[in-house]
ChimeraX commands (.cxc) that place a marker at each C-alpha (Angstrom):
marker #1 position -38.01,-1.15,7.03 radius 0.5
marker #1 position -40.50,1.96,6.61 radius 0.5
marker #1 position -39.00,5.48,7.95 radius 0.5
marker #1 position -41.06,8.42,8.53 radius 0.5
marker #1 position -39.91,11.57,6.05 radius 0.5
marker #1 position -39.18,13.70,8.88 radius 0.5
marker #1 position -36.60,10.83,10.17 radius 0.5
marker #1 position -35.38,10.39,7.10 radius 0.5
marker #1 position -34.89,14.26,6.73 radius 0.5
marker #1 position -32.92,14.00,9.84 radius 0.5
marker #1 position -30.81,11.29,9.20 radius 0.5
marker #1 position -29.73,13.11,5.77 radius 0.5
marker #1 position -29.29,16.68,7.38 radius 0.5
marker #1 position -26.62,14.41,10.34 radius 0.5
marker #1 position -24.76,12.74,7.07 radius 0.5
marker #1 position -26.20,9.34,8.32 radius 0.5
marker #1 position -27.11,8.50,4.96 radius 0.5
marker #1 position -25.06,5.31,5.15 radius 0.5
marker #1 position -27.62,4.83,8.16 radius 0.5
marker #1 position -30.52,5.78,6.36 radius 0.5
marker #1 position -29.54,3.26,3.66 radius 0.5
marker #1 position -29.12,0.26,5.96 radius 0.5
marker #1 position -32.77,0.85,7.62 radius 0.5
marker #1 position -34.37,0.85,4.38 radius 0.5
marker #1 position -32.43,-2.28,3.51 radius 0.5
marker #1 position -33.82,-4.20,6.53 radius 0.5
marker #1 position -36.50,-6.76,5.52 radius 0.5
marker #1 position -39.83,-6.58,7.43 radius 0.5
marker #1 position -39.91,-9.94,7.70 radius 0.5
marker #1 position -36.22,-10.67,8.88 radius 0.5
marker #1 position -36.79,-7.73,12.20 radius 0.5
marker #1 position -40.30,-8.53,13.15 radius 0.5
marker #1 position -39.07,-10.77,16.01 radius 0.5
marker #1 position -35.98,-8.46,17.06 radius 0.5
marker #1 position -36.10,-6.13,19.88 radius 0.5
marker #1 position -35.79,-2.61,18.87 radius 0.5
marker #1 position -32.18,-2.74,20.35 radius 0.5
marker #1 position -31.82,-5.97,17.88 radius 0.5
marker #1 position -32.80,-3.99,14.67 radius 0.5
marker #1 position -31.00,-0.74,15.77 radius 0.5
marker #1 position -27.69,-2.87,16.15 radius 0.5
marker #1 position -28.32,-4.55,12.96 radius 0.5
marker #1 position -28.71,-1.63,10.91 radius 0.5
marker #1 position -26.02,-0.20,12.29 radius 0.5
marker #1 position -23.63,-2.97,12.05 radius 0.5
marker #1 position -24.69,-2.67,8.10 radius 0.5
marker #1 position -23.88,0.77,7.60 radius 0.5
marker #1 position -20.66,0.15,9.37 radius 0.5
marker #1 position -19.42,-2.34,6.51 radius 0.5
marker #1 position -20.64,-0.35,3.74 radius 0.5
marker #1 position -18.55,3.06,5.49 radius 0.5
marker #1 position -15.39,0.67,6.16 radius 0.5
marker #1 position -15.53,-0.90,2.76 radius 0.5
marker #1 position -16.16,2.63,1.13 radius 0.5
marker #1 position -13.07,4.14,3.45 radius 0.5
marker #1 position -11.06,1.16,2.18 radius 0.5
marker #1 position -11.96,1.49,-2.02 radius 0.5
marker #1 position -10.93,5.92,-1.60 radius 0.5
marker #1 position -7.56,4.66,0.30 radius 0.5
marker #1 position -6.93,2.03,-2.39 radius 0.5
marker #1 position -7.73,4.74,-5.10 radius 0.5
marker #1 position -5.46,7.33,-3.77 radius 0.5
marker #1 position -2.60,4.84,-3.31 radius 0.5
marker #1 position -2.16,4.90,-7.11 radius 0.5
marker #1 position -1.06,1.20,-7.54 radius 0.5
marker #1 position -0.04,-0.14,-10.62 radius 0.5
marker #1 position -1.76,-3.30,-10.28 radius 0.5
marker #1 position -5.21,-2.47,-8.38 radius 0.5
marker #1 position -6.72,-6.30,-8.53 radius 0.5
marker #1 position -3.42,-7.32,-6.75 radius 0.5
marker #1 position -3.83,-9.47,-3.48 radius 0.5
marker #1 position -1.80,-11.10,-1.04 radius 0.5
marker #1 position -4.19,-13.66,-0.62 radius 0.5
marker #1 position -4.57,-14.79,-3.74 radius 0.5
marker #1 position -0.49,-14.82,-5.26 radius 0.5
marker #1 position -0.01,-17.52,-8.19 radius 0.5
marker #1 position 2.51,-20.26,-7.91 radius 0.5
marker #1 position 3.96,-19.03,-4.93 radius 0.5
marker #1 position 5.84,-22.60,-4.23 radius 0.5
marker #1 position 6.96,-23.07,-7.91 radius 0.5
marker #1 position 8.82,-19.06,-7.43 radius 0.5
marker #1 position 9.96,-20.13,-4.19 radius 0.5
marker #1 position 7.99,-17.88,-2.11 radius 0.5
marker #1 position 7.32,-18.86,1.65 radius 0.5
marker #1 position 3.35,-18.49,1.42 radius 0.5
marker #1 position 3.77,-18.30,5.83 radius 0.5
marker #1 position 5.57,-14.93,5.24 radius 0.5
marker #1 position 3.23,-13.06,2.65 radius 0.5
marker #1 position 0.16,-14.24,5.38 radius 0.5
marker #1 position 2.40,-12.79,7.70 radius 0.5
marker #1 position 2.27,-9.50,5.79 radius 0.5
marker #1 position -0.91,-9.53,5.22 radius 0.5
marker #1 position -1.90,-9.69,8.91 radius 0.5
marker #1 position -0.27,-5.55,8.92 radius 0.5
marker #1 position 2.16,-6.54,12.04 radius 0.5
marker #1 position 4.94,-5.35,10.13 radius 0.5
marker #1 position 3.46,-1.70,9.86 radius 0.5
marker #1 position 2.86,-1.87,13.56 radius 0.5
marker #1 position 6.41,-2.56,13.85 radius 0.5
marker #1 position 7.44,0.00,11.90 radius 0.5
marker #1 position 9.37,-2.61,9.53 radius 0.5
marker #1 position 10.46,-2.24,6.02 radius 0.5
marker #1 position 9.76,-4.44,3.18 radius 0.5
marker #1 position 12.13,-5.37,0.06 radius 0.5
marker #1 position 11.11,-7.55,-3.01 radius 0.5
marker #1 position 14.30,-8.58,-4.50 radius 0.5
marker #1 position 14.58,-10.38,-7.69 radius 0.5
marker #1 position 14.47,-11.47,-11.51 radius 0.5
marker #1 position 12.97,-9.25,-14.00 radius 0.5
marker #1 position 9.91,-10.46,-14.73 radius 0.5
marker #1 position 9.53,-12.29,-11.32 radius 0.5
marker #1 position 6.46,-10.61,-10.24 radius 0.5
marker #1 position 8.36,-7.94,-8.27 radius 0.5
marker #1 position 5.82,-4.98,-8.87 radius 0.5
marker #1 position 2.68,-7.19,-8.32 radius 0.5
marker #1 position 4.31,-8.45,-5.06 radius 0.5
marker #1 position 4.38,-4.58,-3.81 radius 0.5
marker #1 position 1.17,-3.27,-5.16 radius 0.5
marker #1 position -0.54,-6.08,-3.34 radius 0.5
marker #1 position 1.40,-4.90,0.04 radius 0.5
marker #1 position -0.16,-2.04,-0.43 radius 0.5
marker #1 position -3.16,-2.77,-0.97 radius 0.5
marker #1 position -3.40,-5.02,2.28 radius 0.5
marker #1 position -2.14,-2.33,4.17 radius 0.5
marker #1 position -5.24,-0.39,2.84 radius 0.5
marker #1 position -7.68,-3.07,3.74 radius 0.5
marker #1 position -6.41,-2.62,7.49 radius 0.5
marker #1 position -6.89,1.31,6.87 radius 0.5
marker #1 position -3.53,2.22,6.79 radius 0.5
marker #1 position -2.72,4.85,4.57 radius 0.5
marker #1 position -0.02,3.71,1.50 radius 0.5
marker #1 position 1.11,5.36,-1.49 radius 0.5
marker #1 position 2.90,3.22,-5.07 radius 0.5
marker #1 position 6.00,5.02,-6.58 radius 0.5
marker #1 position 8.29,4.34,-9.35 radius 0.5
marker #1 position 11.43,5.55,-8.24 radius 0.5
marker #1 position 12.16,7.43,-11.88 radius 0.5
marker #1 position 8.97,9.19,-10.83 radius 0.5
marker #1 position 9.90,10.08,-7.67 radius 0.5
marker #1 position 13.22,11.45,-9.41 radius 0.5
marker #1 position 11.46,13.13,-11.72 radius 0.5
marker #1 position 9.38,14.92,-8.94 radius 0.5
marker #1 position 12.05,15.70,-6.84 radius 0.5
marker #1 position 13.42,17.93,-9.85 radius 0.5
marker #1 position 10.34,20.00,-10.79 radius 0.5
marker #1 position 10.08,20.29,-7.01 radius 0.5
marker #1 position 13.55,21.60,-6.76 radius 0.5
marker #1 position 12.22,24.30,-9.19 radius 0.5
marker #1 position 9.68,25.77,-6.35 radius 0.5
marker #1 position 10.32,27.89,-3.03 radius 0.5
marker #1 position 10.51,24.81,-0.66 radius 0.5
marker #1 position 9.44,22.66,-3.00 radius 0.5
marker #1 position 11.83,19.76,-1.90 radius 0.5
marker #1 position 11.46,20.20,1.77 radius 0.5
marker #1 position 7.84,19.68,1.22 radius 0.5
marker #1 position 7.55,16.73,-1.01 radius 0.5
marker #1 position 10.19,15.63,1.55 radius 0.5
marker #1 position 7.25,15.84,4.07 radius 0.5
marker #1 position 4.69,14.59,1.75 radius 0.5
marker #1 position 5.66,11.04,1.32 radius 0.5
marker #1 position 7.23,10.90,5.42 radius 0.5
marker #1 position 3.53,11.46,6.15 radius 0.5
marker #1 position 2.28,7.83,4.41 radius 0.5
marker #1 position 2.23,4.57,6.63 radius 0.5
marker #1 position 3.48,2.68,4.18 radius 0.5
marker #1 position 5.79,3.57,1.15 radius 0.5
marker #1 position 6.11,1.49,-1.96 radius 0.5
marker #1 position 8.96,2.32,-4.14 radius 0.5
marker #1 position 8.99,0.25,-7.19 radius 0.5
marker #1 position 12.39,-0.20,-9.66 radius 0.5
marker #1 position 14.66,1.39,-6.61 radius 0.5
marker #1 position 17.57,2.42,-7.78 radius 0.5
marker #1 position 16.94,1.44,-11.62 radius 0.5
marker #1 position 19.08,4.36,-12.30 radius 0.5
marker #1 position 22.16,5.70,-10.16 radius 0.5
marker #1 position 20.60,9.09,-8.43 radius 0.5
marker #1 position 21.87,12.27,-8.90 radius 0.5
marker #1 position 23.05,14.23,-5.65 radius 0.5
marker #1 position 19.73,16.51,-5.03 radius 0.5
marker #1 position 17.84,13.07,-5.27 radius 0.5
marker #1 position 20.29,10.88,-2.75 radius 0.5
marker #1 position 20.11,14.03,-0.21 radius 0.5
marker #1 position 16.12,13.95,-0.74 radius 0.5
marker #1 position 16.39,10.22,0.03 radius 0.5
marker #1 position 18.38,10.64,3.20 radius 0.5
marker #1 position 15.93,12.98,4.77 radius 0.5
marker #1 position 13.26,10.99,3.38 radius 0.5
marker #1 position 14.43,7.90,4.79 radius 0.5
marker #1 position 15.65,9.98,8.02 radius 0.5
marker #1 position 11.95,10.95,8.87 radius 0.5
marker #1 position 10.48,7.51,8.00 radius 0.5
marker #1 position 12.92,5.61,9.92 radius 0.5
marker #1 position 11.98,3.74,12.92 radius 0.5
marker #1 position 8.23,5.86,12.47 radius 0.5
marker #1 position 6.85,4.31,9.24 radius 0.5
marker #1 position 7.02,1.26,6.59 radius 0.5
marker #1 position 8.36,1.51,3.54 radius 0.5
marker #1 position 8.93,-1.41,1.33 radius 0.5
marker #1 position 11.37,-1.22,-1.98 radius 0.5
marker #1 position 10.85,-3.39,-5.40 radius 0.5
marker #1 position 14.23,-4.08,-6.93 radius 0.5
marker #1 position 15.99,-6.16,-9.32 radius 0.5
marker #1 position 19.51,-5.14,-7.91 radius 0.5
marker #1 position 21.14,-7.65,-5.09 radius 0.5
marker #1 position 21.46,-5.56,-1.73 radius 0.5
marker #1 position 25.62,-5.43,-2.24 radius 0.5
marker #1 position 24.78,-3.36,-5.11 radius 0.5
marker #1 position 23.13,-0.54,-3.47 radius 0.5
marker #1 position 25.74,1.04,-2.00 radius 0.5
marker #1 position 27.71,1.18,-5.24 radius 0.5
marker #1 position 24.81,2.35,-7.17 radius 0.5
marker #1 position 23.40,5.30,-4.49 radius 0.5
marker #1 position 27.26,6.39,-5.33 radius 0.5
marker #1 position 29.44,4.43,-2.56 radius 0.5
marker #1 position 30.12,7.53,-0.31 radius 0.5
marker #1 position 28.95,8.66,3.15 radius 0.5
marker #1 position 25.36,9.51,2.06 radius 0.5
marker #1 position 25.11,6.81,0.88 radius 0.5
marker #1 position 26.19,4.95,4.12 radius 0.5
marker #1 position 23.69,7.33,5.71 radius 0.5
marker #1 position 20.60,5.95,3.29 radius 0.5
marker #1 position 21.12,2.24,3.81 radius 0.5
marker #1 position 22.03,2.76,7.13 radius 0.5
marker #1 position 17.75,3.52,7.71 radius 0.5
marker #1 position 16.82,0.95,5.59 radius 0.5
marker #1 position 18.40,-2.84,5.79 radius 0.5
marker #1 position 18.83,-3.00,9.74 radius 0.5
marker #1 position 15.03,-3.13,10.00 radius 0.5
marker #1 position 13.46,-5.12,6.57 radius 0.5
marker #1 position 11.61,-7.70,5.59 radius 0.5
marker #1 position 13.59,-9.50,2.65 radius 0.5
marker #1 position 11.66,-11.41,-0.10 radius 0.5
marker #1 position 13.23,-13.41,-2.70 radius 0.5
marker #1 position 10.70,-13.14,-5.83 radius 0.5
marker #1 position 13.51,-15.74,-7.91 radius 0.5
marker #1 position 14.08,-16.34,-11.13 radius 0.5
marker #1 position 10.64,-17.52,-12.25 radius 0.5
marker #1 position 9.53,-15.38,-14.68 radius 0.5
marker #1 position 5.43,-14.38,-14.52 radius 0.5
marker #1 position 5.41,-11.98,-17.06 radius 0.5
marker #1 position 6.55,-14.48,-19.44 radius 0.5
marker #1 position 4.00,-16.84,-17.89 radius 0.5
marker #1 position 0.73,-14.47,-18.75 radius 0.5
marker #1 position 1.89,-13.29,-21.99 radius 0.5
marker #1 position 1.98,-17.03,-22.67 radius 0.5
marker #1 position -1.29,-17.92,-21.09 radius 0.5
marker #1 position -3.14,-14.91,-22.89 radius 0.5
marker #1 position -1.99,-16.48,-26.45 radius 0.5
marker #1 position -2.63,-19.65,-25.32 radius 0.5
marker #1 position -6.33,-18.19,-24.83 radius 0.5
marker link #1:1,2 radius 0.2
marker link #1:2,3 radius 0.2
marker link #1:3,4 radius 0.2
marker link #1:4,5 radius 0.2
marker link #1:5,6 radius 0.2
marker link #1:6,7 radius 0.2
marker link #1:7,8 radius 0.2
marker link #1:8,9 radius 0.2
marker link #1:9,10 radius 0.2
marker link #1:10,11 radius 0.2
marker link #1:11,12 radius 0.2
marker link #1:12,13 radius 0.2
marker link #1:13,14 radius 0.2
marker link #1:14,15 radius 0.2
marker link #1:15,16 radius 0.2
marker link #1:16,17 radius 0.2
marker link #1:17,18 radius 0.2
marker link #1:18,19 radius 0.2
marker link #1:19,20 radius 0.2
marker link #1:20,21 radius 0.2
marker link #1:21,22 radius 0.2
marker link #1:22,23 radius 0.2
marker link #1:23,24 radius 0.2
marker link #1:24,25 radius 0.2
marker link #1:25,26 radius 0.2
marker link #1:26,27 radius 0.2
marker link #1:27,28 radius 0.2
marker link #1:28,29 radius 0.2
marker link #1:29,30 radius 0.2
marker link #1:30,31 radius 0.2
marker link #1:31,32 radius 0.2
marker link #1:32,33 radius 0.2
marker link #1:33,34 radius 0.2
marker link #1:34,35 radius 0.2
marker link #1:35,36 radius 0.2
marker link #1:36,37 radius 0.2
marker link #1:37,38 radius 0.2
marker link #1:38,39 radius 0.2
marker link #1:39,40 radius 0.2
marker link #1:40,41 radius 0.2
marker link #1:41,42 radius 0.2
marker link #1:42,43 radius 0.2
marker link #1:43,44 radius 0.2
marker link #1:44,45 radius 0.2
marker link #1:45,46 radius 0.2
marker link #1:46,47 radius 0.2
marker link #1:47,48 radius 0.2
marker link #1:48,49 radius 0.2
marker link #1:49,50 radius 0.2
marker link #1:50,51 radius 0.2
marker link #1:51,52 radius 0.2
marker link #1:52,53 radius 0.2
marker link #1:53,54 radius 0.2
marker link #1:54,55 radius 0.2
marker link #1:55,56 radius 0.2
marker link #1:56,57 radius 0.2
marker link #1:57,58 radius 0.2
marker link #1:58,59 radius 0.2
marker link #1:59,60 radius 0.2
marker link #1:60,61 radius 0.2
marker link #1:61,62 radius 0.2
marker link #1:62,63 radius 0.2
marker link #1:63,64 radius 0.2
marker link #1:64,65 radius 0.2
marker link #1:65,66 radius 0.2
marker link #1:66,67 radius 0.2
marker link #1:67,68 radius 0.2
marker link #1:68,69 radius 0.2
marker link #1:69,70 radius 0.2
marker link #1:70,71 radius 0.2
marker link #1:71,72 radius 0.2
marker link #1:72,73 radius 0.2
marker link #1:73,74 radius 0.2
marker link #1:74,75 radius 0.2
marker link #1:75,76 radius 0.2
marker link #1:76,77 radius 0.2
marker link #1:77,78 radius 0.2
marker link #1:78,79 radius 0.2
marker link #1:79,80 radius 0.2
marker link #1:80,81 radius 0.2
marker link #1:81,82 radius 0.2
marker link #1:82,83 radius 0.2
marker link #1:83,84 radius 0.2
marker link #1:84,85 radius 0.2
marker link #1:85,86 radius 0.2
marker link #1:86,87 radius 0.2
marker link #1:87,88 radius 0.2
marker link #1:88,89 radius 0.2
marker link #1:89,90 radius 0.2
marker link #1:90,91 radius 0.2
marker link #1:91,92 radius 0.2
marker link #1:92,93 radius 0.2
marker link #1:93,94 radius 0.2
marker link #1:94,95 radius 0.2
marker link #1:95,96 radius 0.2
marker link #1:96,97 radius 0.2
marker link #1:97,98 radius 0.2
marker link #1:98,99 radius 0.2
marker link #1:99,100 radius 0.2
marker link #1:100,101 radius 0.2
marker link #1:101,102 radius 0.2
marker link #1:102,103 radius 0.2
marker link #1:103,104 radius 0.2
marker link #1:104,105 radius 0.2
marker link #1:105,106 radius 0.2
marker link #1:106,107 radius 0.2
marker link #1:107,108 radius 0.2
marker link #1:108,109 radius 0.2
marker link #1:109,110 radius 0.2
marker link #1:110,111 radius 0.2
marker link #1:111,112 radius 0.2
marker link #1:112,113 radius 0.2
marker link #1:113,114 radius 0.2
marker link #1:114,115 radius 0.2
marker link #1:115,116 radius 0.2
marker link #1:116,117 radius 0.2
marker link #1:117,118 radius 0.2
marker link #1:118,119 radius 0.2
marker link #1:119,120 radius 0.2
marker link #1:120,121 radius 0.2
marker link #1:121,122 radius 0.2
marker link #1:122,123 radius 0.2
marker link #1:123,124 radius 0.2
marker link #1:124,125 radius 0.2
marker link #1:125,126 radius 0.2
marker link #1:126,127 radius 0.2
marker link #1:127,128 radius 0.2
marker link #1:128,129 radius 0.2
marker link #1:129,130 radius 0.2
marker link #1:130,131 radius 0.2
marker link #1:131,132 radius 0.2
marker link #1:132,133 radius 0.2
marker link #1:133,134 radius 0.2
marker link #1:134,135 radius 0.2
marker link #1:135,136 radius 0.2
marker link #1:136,137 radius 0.2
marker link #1:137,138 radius 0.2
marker link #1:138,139 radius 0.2
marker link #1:139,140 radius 0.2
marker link #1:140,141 radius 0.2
marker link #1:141,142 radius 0.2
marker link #1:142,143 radius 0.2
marker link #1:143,144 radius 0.2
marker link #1:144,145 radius 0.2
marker link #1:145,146 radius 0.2
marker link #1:146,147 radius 0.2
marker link #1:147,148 radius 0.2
marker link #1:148,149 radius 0.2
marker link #1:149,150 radius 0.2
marker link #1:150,151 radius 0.2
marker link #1:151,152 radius 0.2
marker link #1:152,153 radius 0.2
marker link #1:153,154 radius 0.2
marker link #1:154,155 radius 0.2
marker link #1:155,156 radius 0.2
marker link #1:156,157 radius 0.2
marker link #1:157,158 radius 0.2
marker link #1:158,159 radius 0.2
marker link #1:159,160 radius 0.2
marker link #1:160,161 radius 0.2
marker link #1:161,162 radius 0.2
marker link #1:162,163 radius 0.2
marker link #1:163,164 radius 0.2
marker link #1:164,165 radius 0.2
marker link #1:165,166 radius 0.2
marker link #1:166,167 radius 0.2
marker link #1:167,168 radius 0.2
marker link #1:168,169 radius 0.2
marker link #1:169,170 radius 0.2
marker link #1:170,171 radius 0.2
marker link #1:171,172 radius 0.2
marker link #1:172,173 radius 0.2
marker link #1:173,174 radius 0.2
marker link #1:174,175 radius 0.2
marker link #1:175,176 radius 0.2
marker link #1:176,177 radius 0.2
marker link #1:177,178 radius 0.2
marker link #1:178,179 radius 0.2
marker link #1:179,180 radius 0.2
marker link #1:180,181 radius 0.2
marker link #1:181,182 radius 0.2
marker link #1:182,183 radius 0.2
marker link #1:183,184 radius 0.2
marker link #1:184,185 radius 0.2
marker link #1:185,186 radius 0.2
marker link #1:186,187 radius 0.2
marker link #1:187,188 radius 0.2
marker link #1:188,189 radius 0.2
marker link #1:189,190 radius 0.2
marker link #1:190,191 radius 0.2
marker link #1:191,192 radius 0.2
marker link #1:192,193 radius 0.2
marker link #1:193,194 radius 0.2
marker link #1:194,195 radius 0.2
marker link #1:195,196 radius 0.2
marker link #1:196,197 radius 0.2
marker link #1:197,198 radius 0.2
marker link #1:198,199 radius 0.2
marker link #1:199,200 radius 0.2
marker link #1:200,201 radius 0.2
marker link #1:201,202 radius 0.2
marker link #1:202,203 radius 0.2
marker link #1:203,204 radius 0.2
marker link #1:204,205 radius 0.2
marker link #1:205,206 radius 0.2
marker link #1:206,207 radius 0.2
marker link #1:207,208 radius 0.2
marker link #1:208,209 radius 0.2
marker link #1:209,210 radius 0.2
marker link #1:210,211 radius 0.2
marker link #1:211,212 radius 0.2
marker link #1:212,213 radius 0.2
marker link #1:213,214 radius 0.2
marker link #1:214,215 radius 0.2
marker link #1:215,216 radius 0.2
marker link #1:216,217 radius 0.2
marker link #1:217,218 radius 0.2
marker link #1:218,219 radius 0.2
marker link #1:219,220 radius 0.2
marker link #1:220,221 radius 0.2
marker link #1:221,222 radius 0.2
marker link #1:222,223 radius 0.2
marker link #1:223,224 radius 0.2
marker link #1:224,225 radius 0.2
marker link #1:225,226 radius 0.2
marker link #1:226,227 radius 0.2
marker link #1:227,228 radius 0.2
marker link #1:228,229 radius 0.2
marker link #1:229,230 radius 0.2
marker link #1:230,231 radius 0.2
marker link #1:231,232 radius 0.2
marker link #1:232,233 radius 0.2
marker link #1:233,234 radius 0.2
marker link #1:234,235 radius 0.2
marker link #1:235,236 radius 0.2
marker link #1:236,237 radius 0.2
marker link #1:237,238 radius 0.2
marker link #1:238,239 radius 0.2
marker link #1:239,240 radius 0.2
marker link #1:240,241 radius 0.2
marker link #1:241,242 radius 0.2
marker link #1:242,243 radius 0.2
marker link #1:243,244 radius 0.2
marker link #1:244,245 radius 0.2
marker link #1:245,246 radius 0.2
marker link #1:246,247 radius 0.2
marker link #1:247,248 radius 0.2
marker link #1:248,249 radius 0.2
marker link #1:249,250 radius 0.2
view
């Protein structure tokens, strides 16, 4: 579709170049028989798409996942890892963010643990939620040089309470230290009950308590997290065997 320069100029000067884009885009021969409110809705409807699927790429970008091309959608083998395929659609639908549930992937090494979260996240980005991918040895690690700073804690405290959806990969890999557990209670303390946050770990859920040091803190931390979760056997199958297998194979 032909636009004038001086529309054009105006379109650019509003930052409707999305806009701009989707009028040029039209084919003469597609919006000769549309009204004018026909083509108007059509370009518009265009430029929305390209803005949402834009908005979507950034908030998959920023969420720093391990595993970018992961998808709910498209999980391998789910029946032969014993997966219930009803309950990752489920996820995927975002209902659990709305309900301010928490999510933990609990199994084998190897079982596909990390993917399983990354690809949480990234359907929570899809719906245009914001989410953010962890390690927790990161986290630890941040929580120290943070400790280092004038309110440094306190603030990267309020950092990740701000993110609808949390992904913590390898929780509790390694027994915390106490700055870290008391950054974890008043992490979990402001998430709770107001935000997601979902937890990839190879350690059965009896184990936690021992490993976050079987006191009252640690009472305190589990106490926000298992009354409200989402809990996903990943098994015993093990998928990074699988592909390491599959690549030679190839």
């Amino acid at each position: 579709m032909i636009i004038d320069t001086e529309t054009k100029r105006k379109l650019r000067e509003m930052s409707a170049q999305d806009l701009l884009d989707a009028f040029e885009r039209l084919d003469e021969r597609i919006i000769v028989p549309l009204s004018h409110a026909e083509t108007v809705r059509l370009a518009v409807d265009n430029a929305h798409s390209v803005h949402m699927d834009a908005k979507i790429q950034r908030l998959v970008k920023r969420a720093g996942l391990r595993y970018p091309q992961a998808d709910l959608r498209t999980i391998d083998l789910v029946e032969e890892r014993g997966l219930d395929r009803s309950v990752l659609a489920g996820l995927d639908t975002g209902n659990y963010l709305e309900q301010r549930l928490n999510t933990v992937f609990q199994g084998a090494t190897g079982s596909g643990k990390s993917h399983l979260l990354c690809a949480l996240a990234k359907s929570a980005c899809r719906a245009r939620y914001r989410a953010i991918y962890i390690r927790m040895p990161d986290l630890a690690e941040q929580v120290t040089v943070a400790a280092g700073k004038p309110g440094g804690v306190p603030k990267l405290v309020r950092k990740y309470a701000t993110y609808n959806l949390l992904a913590i990969d390898e929780w509790l890999v390694d027994k915390p230290d106490e700055p870290f557990k008391r950054f974890l209670l008043e992490l979990m303390e402001l998430r709770y009950d107001t935000a997601s946050t979902a937890f990839a770990t190879q350690l059965a859920t009896k184990e936690w308590h021992r490993q976050l040091g079987g006191d009252t803190i640690a009472d305190a931390i589990l106490d926000r997290i298992v009354h409200n979760t989402i809990w996903i056997d990943t098994g015993e199958y093990n998928m990074r065997q699988r592909h390491g297998q599959t690549m030679l194979d190839n």
